[in-house]
Every structure is written in C-alpha cells, then in structure tokens.
DOROTOR-473900 format. One record per residue (C-alpha): residue number from 1; residue in three letters; x, y, z; chain. Coordinates in Angstrom, 2 decimals, decimal comma. Example, Ala and Ser with C-alpha at 12.3 -4.5 7.8 and 13.67 -1.06 7.14 Angstrom:
<atoms>
{1 ALA {12,30 -4,50 7,80} A},
{2 SER {13,67 -1,06 7,14} A},
</atoms>
This chain:
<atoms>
{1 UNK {2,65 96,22 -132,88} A},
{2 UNK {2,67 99,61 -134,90} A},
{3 UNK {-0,53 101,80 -134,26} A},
{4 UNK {-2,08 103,28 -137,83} A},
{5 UNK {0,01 106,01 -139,58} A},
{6 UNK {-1,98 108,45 -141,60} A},
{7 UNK {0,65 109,98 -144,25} A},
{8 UNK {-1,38 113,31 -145,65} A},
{9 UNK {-3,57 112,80 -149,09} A},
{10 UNK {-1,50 115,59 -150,53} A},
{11 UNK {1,87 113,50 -149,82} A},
{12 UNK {0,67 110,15 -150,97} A},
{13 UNK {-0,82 112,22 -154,32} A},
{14 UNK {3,04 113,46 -155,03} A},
{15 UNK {4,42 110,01 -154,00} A},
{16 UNK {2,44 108,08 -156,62} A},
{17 UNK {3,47 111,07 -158,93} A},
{18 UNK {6,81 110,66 -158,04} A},
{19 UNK {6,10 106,86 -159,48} A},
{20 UNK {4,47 107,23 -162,59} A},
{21 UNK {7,02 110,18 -164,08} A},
{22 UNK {10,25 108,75 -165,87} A},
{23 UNK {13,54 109,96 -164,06} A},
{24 UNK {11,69 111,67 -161,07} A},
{25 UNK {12,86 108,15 -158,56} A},
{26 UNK {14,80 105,32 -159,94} A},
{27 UNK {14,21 101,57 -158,93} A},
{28 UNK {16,85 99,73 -157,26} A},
{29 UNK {15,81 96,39 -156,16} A},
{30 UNK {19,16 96,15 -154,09} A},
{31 UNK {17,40 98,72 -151,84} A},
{32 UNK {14,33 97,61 -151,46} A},
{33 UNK {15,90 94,54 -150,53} A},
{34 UNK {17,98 96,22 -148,05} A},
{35 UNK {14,67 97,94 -146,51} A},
{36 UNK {12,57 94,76 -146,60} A},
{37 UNK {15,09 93,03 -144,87} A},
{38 UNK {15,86 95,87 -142,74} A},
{39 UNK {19,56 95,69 -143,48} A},
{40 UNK {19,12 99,72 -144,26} A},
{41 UNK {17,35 102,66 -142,75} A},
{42 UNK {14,57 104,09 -144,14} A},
{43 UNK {15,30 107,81 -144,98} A},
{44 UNK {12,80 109,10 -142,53} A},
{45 UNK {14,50 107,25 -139,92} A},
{46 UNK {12,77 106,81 -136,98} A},
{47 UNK {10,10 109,15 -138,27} A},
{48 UNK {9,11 105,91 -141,08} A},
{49 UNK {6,37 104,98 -138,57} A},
{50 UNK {4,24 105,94 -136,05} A},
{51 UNK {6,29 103,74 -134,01} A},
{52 UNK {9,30 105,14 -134,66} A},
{53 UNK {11,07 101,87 -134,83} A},
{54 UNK {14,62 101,51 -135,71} A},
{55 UNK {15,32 100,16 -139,27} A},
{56 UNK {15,98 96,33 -137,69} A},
{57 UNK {12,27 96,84 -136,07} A},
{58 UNK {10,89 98,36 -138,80} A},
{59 UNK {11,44 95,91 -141,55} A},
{60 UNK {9,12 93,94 -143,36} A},
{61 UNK {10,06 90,72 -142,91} A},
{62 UNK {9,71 90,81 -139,48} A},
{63 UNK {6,33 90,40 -139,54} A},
{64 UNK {6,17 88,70 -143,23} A},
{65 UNK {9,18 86,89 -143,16} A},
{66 UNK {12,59 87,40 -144,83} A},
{67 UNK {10,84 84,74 -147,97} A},
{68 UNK {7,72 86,78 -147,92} A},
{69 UNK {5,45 83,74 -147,58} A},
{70 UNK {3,55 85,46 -144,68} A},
{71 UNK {3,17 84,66 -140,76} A},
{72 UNK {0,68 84,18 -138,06} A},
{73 UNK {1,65 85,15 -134,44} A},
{74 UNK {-0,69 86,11 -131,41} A},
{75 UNK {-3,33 85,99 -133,46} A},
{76 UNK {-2,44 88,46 -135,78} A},
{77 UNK {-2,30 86,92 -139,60} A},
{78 UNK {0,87 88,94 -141,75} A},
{79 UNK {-0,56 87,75 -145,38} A},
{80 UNK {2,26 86,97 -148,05} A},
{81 UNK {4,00 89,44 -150,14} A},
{82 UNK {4,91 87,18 -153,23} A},
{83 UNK {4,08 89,16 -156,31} A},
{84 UNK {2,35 86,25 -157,52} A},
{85 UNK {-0,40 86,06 -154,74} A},
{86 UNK {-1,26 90,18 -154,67} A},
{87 UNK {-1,50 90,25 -158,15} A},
{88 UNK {-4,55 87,67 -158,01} A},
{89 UNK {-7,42 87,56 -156,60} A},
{90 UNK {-7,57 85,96 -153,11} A},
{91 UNK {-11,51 84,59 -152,04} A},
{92 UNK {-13,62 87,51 -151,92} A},
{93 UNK {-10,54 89,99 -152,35} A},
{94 UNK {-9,69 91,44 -155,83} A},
{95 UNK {-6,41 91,28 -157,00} A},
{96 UNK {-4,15 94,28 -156,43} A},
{97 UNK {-4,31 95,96 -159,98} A},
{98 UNK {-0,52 97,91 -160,21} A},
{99 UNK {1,68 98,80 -158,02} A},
{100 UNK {0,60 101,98 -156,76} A},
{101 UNK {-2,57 100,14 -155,56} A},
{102 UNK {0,48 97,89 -153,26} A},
{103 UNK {1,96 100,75 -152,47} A},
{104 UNK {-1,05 102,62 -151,20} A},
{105 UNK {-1,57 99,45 -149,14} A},
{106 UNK {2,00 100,47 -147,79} A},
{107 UNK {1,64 104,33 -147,18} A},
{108 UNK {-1,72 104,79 -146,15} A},
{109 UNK {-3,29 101,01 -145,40} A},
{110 UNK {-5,70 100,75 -148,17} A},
{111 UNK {-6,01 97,42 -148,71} A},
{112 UNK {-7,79 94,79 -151,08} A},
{113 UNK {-10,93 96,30 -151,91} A},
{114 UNK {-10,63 99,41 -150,71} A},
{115 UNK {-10,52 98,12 -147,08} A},
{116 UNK {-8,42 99,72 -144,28} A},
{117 UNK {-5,60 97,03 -143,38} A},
{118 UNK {-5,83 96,16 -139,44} A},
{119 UNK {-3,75 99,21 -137,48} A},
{120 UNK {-1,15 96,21 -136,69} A},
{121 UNK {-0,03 96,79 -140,15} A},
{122 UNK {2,83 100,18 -139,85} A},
{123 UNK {1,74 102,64 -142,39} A},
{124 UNK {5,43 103,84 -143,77} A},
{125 UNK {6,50 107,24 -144,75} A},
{126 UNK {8,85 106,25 -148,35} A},
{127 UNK {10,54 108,63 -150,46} A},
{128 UNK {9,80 108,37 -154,17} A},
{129 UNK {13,47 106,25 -154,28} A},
{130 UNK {11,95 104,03 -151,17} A},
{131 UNK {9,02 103,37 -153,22} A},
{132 UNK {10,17 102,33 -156,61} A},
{133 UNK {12,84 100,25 -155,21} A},
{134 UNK {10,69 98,43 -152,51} A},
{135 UNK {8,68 97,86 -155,57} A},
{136 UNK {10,85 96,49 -157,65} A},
{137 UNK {11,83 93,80 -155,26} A},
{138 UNK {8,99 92,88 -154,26} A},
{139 UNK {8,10 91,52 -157,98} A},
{140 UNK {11,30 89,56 -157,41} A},
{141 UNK {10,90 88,74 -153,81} A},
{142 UNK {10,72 84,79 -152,94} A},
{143 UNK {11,56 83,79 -156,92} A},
{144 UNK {15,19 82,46 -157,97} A},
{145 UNK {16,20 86,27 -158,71} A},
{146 UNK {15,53 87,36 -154,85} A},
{147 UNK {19,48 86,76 -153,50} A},
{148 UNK {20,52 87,81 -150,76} A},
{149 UNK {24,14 89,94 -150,33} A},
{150 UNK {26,97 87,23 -151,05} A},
{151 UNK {24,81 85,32 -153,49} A},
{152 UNK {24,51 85,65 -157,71} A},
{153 UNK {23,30 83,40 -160,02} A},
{154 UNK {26,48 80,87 -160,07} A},
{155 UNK {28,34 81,80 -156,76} A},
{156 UNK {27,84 81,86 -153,10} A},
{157 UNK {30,45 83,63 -150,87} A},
{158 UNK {31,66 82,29 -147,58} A},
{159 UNK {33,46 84,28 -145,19} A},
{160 UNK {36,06 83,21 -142,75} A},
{161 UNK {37,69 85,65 -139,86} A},
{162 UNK {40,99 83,96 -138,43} A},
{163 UNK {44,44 84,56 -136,89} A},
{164 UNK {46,63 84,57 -140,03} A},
{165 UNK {49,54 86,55 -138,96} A},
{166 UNK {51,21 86,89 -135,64} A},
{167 UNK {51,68 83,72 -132,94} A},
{168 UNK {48,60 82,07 -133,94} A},
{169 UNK {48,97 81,98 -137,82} A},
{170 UNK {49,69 78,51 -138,09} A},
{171 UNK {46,08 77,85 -136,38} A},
{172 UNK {44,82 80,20 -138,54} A},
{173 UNK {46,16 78,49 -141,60} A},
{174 UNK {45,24 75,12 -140,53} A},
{175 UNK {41,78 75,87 -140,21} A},
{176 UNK {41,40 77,78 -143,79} A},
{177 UNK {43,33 74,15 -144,90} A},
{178 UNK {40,66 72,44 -143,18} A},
{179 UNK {38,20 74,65 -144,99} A},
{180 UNK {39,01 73,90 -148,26} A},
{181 UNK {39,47 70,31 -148,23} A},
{182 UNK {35,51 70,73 -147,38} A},
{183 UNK {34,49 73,19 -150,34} A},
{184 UNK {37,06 72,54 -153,03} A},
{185 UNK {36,03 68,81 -154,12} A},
{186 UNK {32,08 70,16 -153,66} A},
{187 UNK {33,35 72,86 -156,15} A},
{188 UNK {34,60 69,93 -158,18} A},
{189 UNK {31,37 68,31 -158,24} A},
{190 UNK {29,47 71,16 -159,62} A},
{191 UNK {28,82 73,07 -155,95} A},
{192 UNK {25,51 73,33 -154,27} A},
{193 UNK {21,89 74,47 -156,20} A},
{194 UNK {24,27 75,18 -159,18} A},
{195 UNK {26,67 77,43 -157,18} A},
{196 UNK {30,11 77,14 -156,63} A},
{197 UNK {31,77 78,35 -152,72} A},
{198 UNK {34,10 80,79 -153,18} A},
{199 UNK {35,71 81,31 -149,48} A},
{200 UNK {37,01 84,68 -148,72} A},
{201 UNK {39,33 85,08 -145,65} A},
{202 UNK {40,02 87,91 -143,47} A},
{203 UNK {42,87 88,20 -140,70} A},
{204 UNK {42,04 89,51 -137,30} A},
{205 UNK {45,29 90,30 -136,13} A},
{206 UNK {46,50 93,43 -137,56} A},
{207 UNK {43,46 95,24 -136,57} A},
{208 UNK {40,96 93,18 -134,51} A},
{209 UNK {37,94 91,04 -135,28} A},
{210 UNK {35,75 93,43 -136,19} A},
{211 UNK {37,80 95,26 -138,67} A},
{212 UNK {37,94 91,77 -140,29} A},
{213 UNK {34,46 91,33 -139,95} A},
{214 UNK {33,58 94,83 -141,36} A},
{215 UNK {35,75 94,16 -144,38} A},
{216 UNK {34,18 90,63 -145,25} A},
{217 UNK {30,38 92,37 -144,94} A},
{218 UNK {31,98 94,52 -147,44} A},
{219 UNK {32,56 92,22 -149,74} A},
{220 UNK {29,66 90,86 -149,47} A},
{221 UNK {29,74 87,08 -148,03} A},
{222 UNK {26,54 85,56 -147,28} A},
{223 UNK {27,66 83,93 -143,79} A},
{224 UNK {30,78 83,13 -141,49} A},
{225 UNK {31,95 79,76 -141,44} A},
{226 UNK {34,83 78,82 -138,92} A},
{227 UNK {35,66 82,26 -137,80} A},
{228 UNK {38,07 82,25 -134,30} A},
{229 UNK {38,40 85,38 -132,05} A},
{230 UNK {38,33 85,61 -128,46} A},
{231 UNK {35,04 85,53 -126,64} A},
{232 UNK {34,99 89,22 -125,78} A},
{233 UNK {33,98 90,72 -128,96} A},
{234 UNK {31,06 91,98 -129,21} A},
{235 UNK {31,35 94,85 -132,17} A},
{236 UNK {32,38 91,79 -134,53} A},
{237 UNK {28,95 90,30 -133,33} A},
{238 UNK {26,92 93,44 -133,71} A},
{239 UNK {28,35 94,32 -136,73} A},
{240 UNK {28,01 90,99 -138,19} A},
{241 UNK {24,13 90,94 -136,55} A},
{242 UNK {23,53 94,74 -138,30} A},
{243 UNK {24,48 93,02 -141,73} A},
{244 UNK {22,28 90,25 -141,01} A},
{245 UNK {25,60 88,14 -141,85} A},
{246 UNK {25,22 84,35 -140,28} A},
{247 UNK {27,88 83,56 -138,25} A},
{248 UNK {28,00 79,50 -138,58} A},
{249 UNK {29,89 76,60 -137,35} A},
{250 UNK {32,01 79,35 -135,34} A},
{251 UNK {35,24 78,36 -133,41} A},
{252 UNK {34,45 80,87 -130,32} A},
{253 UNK {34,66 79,30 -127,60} A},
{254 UNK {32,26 81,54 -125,27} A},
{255 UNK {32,38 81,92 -121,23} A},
{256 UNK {27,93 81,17 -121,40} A},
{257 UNK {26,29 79,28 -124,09} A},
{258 UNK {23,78 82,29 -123,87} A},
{259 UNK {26,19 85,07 -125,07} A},
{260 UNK {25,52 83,74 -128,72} A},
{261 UNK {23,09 86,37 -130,54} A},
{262 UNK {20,65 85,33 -133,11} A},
{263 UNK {22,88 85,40 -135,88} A},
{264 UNK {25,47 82,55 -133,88} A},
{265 UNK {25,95 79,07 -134,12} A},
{266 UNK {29,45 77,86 -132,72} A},
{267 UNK {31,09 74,49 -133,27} A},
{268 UNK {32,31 74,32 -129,92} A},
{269 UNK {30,78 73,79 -126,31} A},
{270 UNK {30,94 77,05 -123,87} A},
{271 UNK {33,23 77,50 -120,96} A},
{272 UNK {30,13 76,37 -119,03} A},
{273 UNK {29,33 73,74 -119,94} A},
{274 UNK {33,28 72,24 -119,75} A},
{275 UNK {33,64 73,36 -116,33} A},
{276 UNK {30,06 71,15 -115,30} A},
{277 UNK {31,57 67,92 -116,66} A},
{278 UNK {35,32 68,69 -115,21} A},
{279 UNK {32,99 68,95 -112,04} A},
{280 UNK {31,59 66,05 -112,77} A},
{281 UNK {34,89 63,49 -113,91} A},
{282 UNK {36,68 65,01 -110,99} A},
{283 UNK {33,84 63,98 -108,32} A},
{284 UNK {34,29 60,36 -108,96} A},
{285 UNK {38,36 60,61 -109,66} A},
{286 UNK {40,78 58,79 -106,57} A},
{287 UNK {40,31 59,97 -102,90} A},
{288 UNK {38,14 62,45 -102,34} A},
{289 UNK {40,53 64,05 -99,51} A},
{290 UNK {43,36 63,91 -102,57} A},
{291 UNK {41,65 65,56 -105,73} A},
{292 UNK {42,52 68,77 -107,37} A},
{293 UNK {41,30 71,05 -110,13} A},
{294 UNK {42,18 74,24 -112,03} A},
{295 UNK {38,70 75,53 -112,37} A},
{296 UNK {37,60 76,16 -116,02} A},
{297 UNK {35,23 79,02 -115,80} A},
{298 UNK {34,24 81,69 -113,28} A},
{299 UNK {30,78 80,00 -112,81} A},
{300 UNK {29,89 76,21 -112,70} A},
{301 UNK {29,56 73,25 -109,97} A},
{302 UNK {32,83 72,94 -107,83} A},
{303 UNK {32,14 69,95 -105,70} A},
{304 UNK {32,79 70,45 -101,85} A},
{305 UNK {34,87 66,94 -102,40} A},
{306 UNK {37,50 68,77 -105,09} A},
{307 UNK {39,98 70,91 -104,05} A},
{308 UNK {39,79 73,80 -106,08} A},
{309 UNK {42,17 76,32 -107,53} A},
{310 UNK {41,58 79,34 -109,71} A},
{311 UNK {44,90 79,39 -111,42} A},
{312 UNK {46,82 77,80 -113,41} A},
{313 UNK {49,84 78,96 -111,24} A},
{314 UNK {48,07 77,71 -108,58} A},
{315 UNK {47,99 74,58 -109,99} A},
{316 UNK {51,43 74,63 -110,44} A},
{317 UNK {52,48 75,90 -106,86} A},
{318 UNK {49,50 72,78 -105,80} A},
{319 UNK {52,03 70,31 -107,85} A},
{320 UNK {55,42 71,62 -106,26} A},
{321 UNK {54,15 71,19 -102,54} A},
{322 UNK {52,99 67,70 -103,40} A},
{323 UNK {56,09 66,95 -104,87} A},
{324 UNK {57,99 67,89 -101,77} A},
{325 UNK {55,31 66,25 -99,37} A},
{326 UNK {54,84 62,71 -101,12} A},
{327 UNK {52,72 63,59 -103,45} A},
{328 UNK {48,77 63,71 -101,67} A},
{329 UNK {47,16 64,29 -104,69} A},
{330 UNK {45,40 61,37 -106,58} A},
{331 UNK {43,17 63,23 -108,92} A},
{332 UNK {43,92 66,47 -110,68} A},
{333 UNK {42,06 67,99 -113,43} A},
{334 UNK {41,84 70,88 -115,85} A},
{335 UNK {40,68 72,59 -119,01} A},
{336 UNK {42,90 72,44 -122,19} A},
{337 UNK {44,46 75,34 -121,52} A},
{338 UNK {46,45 74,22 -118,64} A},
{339 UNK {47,68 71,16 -120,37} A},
{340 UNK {51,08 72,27 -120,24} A},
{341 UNK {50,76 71,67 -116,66} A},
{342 UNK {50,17 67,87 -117,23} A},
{343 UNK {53,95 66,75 -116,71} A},
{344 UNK {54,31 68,86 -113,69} A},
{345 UNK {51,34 66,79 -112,27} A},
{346 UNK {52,55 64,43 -109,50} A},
{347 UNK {53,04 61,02 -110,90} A},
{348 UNK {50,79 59,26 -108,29} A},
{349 UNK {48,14 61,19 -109,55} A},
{350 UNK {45,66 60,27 -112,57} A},
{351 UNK {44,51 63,01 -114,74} A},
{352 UNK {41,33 64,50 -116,43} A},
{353 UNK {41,59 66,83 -118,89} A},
{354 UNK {38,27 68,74 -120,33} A},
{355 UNK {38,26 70,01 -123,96} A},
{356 UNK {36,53 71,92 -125,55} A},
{357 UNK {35,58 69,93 -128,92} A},
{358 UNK {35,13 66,10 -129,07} A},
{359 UNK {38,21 63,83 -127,95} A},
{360 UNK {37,87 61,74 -131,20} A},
{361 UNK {39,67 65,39 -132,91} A},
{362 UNK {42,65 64,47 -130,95} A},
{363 UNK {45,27 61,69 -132,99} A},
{364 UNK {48,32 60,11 -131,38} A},
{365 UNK {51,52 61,38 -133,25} A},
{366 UNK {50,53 63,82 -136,01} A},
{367 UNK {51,13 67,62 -136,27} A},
{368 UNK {50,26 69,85 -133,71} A},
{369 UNK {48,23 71,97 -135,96} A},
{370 UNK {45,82 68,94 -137,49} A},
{371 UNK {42,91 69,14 -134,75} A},
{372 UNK {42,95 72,54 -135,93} A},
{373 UNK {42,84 71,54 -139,98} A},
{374 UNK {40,20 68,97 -139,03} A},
{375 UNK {37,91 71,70 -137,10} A},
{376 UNK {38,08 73,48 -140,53} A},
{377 UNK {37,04 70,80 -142,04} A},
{378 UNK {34,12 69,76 -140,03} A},
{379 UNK {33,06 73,26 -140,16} A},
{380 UNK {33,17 73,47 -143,85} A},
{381 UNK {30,91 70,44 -144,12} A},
{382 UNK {28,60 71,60 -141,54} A},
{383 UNK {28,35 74,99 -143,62} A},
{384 UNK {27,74 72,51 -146,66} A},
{385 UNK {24,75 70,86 -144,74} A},
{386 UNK {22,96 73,90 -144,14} A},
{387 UNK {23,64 75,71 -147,30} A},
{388 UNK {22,33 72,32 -149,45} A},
{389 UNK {19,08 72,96 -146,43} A},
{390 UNK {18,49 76,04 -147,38} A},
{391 UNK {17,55 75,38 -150,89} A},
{392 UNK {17,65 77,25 -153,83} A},
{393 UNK {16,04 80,48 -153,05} A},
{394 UNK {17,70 81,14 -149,13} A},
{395 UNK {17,32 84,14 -147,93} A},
{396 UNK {19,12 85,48 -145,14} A},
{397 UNK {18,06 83,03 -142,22} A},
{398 UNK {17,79 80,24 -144,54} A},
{399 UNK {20,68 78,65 -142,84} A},
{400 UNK {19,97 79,19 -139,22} A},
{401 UNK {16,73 78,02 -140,34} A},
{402 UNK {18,00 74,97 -141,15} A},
{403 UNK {19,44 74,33 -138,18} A},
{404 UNK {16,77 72,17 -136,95} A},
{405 UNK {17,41 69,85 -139,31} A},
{406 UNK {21,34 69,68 -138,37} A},
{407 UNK {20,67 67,63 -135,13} A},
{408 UNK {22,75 63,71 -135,72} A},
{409 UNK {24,46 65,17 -138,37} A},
{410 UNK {28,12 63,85 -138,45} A},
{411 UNK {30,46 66,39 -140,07} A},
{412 UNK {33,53 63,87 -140,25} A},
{413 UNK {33,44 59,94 -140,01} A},
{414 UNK {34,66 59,00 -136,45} A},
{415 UNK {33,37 62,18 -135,23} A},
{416 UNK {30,03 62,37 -132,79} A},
{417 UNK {27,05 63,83 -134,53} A},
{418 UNK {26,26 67,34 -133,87} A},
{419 UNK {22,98 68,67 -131,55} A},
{420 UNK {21,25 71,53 -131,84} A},
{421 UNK {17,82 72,81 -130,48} A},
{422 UNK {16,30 76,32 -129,63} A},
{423 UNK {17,99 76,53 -126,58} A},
{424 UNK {21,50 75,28 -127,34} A},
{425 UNK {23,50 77,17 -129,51} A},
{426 UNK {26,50 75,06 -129,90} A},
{427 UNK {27,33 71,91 -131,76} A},
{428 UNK {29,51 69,42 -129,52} A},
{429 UNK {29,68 68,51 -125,99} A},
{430 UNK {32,92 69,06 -124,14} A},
{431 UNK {35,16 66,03 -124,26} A},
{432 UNK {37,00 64,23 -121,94} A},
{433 UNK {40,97 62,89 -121,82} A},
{434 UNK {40,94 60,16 -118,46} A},
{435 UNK {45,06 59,85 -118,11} A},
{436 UNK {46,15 57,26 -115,90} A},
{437 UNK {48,79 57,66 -112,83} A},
{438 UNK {52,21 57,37 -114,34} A},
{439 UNK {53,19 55,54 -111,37} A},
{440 UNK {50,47 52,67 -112,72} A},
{441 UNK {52,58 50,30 -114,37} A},
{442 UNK {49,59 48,80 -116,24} A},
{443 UNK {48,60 52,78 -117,09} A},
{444 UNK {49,90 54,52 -120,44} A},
{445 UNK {49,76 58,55 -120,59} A},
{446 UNK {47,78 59,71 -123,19} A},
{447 UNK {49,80 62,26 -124,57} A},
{448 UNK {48,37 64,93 -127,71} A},
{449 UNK {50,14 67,35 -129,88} A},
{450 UNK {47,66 69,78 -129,57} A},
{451 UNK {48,58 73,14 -128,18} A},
{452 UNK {45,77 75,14 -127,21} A},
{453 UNK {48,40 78,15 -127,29} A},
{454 UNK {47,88 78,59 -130,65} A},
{455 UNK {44,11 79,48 -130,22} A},
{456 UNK {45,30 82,99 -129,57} A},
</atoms>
C-alpha cells in the first residue's frame, strides 16, 4: 500500500484557498468521477503520491470501491466515502464538518478528530480543479445522481463492435438483428430501473477493432454487448480496460480461456477448451487404428489413439488417400471451421464435429445467418440479466459484479443455462455434432447451414 505523503502546510493553506474563493477552481463532478474511478490521470501524474502510482493504481475506488461503501482486505479497513456517513458522526468520531475538513483528510491525512489516517491511506497532491471536482462527486457518490459514462437519468447506452461491411456483414447484421429482438420489446415495456437501451453499433472493418472500440468509448456506452473480432486484439481490450468499458456476453472466441482481462466476459467457450472435448469424442469414436482429427488449437490433449493432423489441408490430403485406399478411416473429427471438409470425409467414416457455442443454436433448414441472429439474441438477454442485477445505482463493475448471480441462467428457451465462476470466464461449453457413417443405412447426416466463414 501507499507509504504517508506529507504535501507542505504552505501548499495545503493555498489549496483550501483555492476552495473557498469564487472562480479561482471550478467543480466538475464528471472529473472527480473520472479520478475516483481512475478513468483519468491526476495532473501530477505519477508525482499524485508517494507511490507514484499510475492513475488505474491510484484511484480511489480501489481501495473504497467504485460504490464507495468501503472495503476490508489484509486487514486493512478502507471506511466508506458516502457523503452521508462523513458528514455524521461515527462512535467516538465527530462528523467531518465541510469539505475542506474531507479534503484535508485527502491531502495531508488528517482525519476524524484531528487523528493522522493509517500511512496505508495515499496522501494525494490535487490541484485546486482536482479538489473541487473530487468534491463535488463525492456528495453525489453512491446516490441515484452518481452515473457512470453511458448512463443519464432515462437512458443506458449499449455498445456493440461487429463486422458490418466487407465478407462478414451479413454475420454482422444478424447479430445486431439478434440484438434488438432482445432490447426493443424491453424498451416497449418501459426498459430496466426506468431506463430505456439505446444500442449503438460500431463496424470493425474499415479500420480495425479498436478504432471501433475507441469510437464507442467516445460516445460514451456503458458496456459491450455481443462484440466479434478476432482473438488477437489486444489494443481493443486495453483500450476498452483504460475506459473501464465492460466488455459482456462477447462473441470472441479466444485461443485460452485466460486471455480474458478483467473487464471480459465472452459468450463462447475458448479454443481450449473445444480442442479437450474433440479429444475426448474422438477417443471413444470407431477403431482406434482408424480415427482422425484436424486438431482445434495449438495446445490441448491429442490422444496417442487419434491420428492427428494440424491442417485442415491435411485433413483433406488424409481424405483423398483414404479414398483411393478403401477408405481406413472410421472416425474423423474437427472444429467448426473445417466443416466444409465434412463431404470430403470418407463415407465409411462417422463424424464429430466440435463447436464452439451450444448445438441446440444449430436448426435443420433455416438461413445460414440465424445461429448468428440467435447469438445476438442470447447476448442481448444476458446483457438484460446483468443490467436488471446491477440495480439502480451501478457503477462501473456493477455488471461483472453481477456475474455471480448469472450461473443457470438460460438466455433463450431450449438453450443450456449459462456458468460462470471466478475462474471461468466464458458462458457455454463447447458443443458437440456426432454424424453417423453415410455408408450406415440406418444413419442420417446431420447437415447445418451454418458457415463459420462468415465469423471473419
């Protein structure tokens, strides 16, 4: 923790001065929002505390949380900051008397009673501006007028970050679809807490995810619901983890369930975990001298009793020898991707195919693009969930707060419920398409519409 910070008697004199004299600082609650939450640098930088923490480090709700009810960890109590409980008296402390007397507490660590606050507490070097403002909010902070960026009094704004131009526009559109069919009738009923949704989209083709991201945090939007990119963006991530921005329900598909930051909660299981139950389907699948699979990830079991390739032209190549040498293979399995591949396979062979969302998404006949609209939608009502969670008064974390409480939640009817804990950062398992061999005459291919091409 932050060792004691002595700012000079002469500086804290001109600081409460600074206060007390009309048009010297202005008070911008805004900005004292943005330094509590420690979405903004301090103007001393660094140089705030004794530290020297970065703004992220730095802020106040790390220790007194982004509500302000206060936190005990290791030992050390962080009391709350509601305006209501320093403005009265607390056992055998007086009440703080104005806000200088808080700020004092801030600048120099005179507490309650004229009692030096433990050194744990950061002593902060503020501007006039810094003080006023971090002031002002906190005589709003953890009441129905502390909202966070993307919130007002009627509104709440969603963000979404998708393919909507190029190859994988219709994807992109069918998931926005999917979207709204979620928030529009909620809108109709009234919304949540007395809010309407408003969903704001961004495309991340012309310039990349994180442009897209960047010009949503601009907007502001309180969280991400949906989004797609590839797994190898980080800048979207850090910028959306700098803005303290919530990146829910995401469509990501990631290569480790652990690449998700703080800020991420993704709809769909990691490359990981899909290649551990391909591993496992493909273990118990025909004769174990005759089974083949396109391995999903770069890491995961491969059982010694699978013949694997790394490839999906591999694959291929695998089914054109076969074909020419009666066909040895009984088993063959992949990951969605390769399920172009699946009529290539040699008909003696039965098939498993791993995806990467539930196989209840998947409908016989119907457009290619509805597992996509019905991903939106499920994402849109788990969004819905954790927004109605957070209450009234979220702040930023209110909804990956809430994700505790999203465990056996069932975002669409004929859908599995969702799990969640502190250690898995993803919603579904992998699922699982068993297809028969052709030759079977009592088998029937399961064939799907759904073309994983237009992931992008």
């Amino acid at each position: 923790m932050p060792g004691p910070w002595r700012m000079p008697v002469r500086a804290v004199a001109l600081l409460l001065a600074g206060l007390t004299m009309g048009g010297v600082a202005s008070a911008d609650p805004a900005q004292g929002r943005a330094l509590y939450q420690g979405t903004a640098g301090f103007e001393a930088g660094i140089e705030a505390t004794a530290s020297r923490l970065p703004a992220r480090f730095a802020a106040c709700s790390n220790c007194h949380g982004h509500g302000g009810a206060g936190a005990s960890e290791g030992g050390v109590i962080a009391p709350p900051l509601l305006w209501a409980k320093l403005t009265a008296p607390s056992g055998t402390n007086s009440a703080f008397r104005s806000g200088e007397e808080v700020l004092r507490a801030v600048t120099i660590g005179m507490g309650r009673n004229n009692e030096l606050l433990s050194p744990a507490m950061p002593r902060y070097r503020l501007s006039p501006n810094e003080a006023r403002s971090l002031l002002a909010y906190l005589e709003v902070l953890g009441t129905r007028a502390d909202l966070p960026p993307g919130i007002s009094a009627n509104e709440i704004r969603i963000g979404t970050a998708l393919p909507l131009s190029g190859p994988a526009a219709a994807t992109g559109a069918a998931i926005l679809q999917g979207l709204h069919d979620s928030i529009d009738p909620l809108n109709a009923q009234g919304g949540i807490h007395g809010r309407t949704v408003m969903l704001i989209s961004a495309d991340t083709v012309p310039r990349g995810p994180a442009v897209a991201v960047r010009e949503l945090a601009k907007k502001p939007v309180y969280a991400l619901a949906a989004s797609l990119w590839p797994d190898s963006e980080p800048e979207a991530e850090r910028l959306l983890t700098e803005a303290r921005i919530p990146n829910l329900a995401s469509l990501v598909v990631r290569e480790k369930s652990r690449e998700a930051g703080e800020w991420d909660f993704d709809l769909l299981p990691p490359v990981e975990e899909q290649q551990k139950l391909l591993a496992g389907a493909m273990a118990t699948c025909g004769n174990p001298a005759r089974r083949t699979a396109l391995a999903i990830g770069t890491e995961g079991p491969r059982p010694s009793s699978v013949r694997w390739v790394i490839s999906a032209s591999d694959l291929a190549a695998t089914f054109e020898k076969s074909a020419t040498t009666g066909g040895r293979d009984e088993c063959v399995g992949f990951g969605l991707a390769a399920i172009g591949l699946s009529s290539a396979a040699p008909p003696s062979a039965a098939q498993r195919i791993v995806l990467p969302m539930p196989e209840e998404l998947l409908s016989e006949g119907g457009a290619a693009s509805e597992p996509w609209r019905r991903l939106g939608e499920a994402a849109g009502r788990v969004v819905i969930e954790l927004l109605a969670n957070a209450g009234a008064v979220p702040h930023e974390r209110s909804t990956l707060d809430a994700l505790s409480a999203l465990s056996g939640f069932e975002p669409l009817p004929g859908l599995p419920p969702l799990r969640f804990s502190r250690t898995r950062r993803f919603g579904w398992d992998p699922g699982l398409i068993a297809i028969p061999a052709r030759a079977d005459p009592g088998g029937t291919a399961r064939r799907t519409p759904f073309d994983p091409a237009q992931g992008g």
